[in-house]
C-alpha positions in Angstrom: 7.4 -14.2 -7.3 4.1 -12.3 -7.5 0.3 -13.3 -6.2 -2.4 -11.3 -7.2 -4.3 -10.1 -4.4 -6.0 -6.7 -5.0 -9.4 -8.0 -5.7 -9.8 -9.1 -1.8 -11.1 -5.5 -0.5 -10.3 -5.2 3.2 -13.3 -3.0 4.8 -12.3 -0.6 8.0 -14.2 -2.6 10.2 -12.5 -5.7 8.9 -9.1 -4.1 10.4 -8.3 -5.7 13.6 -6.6 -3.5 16.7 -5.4 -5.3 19.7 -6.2 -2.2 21.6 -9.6 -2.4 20.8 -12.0 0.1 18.3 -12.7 0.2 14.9 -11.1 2.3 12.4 -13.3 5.9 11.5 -14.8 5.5 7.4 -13.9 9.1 7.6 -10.5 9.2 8.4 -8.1 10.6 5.3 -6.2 7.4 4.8 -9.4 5.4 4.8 -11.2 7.2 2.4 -8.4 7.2 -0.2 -7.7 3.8 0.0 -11.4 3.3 -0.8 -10.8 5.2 -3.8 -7.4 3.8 -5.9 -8.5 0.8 -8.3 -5.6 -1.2 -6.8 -6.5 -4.2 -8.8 -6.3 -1.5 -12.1 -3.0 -0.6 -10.5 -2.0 -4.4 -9.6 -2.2 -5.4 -13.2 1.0 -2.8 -14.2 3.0 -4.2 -11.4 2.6 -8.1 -12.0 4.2 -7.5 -15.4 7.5 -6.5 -13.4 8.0 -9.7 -12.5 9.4 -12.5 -14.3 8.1 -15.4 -12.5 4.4 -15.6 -10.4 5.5 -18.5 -8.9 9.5 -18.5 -8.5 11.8 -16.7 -6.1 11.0 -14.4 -3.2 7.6 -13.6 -2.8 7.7 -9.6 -3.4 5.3 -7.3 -1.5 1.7 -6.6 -3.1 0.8 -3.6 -5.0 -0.8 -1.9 -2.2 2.0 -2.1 0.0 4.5 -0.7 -2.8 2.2 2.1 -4.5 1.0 2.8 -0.6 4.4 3.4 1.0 5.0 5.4 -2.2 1.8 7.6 -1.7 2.5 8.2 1.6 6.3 8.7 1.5 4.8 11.5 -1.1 2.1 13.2 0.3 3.7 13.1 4.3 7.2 14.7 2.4 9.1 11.9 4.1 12.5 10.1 3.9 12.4 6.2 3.4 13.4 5.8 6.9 10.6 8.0 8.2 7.9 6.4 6.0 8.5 3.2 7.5 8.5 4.2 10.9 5.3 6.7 10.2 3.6 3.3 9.1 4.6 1.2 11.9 3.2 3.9 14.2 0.1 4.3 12.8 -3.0 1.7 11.8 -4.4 4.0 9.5 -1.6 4.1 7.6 -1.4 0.3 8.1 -5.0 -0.1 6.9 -3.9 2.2 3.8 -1.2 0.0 2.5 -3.2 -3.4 2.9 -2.3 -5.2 6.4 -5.5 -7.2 7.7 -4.0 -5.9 11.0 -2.2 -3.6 13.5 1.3 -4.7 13.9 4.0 -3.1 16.2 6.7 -4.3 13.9 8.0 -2.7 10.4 6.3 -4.3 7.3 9.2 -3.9 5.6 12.5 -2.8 5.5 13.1 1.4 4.5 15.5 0.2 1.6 12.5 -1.5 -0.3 11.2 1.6 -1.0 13.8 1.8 -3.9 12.5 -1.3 -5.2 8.9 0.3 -5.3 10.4 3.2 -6.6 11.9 1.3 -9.8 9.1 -0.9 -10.4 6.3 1.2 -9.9 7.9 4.3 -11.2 6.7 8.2 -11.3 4.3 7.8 -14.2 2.0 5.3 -12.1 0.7 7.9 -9.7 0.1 10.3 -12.0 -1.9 7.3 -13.7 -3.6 6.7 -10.5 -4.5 10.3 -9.9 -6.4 9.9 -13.4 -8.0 7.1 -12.3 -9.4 8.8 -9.2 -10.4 11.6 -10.5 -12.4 9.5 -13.5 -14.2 7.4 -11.0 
């Protein structure tokens, strides 16, 4: 099962941290989440699904294609992306979560399952997208 929910745009001040603060606009992460069209991106990944309404509800785009950008970019194992984003708001903020949370958002075996759905070709797509806008 599959809800769309890419058009909702989560602003850096919007992120909540129980410590206190407010994400930096500048930060890395920040900045290139403000710049992937991940309702563009959102509209491959729903077709992967066979049902919006049935099953297990699967993770949203932005966590998926996230985890993937940052396993990617950071040179990580599955493992190590997980724990990187469980560390770090930033990172939290990048794939999508309204909030800091101390525990995983999911396990480090999903990424092969946003490996196979979203697959190489999509950010190499994204990339073109960016550089477009």
């Amino acid at each position: 099962m599959y809800r769309s929910s890419e058009r909702e745009i989560l602003l850096p001040d919007d992120f909540f941290l129980p410590f206190g603060g407010k994400l930096n606009k500048e930060n890395r992460w920040v900045k290139l989440a403000q710049m992937i069209p991940w309702w563009r991106v959102e509209e491959h990944y729903g077709e992967q699904f066979k049902s919006w309404t049935k099953g297990q509800k699967a993770y949203s785009v932005r966590v998926a294609l996230g985890a993937l950008i940052i396993q990617e970019r950071l040179g990580l194992s599955d493992r190590e992306t997980v724990e990187q984003i469980t560390e770090n708001p930033y990172l939290q903020y990048f794939i999508g979560l309204p909030r800091f949370q101390e525990e995983p958002p999911f396990h480090p075996s999903s990424m092969v399952h946003f490996r196979k759905r979203l697959g190489p070709d999509i950010i190499k797509q994204v990339n073109e997208w960016i550089i477009a806008e």
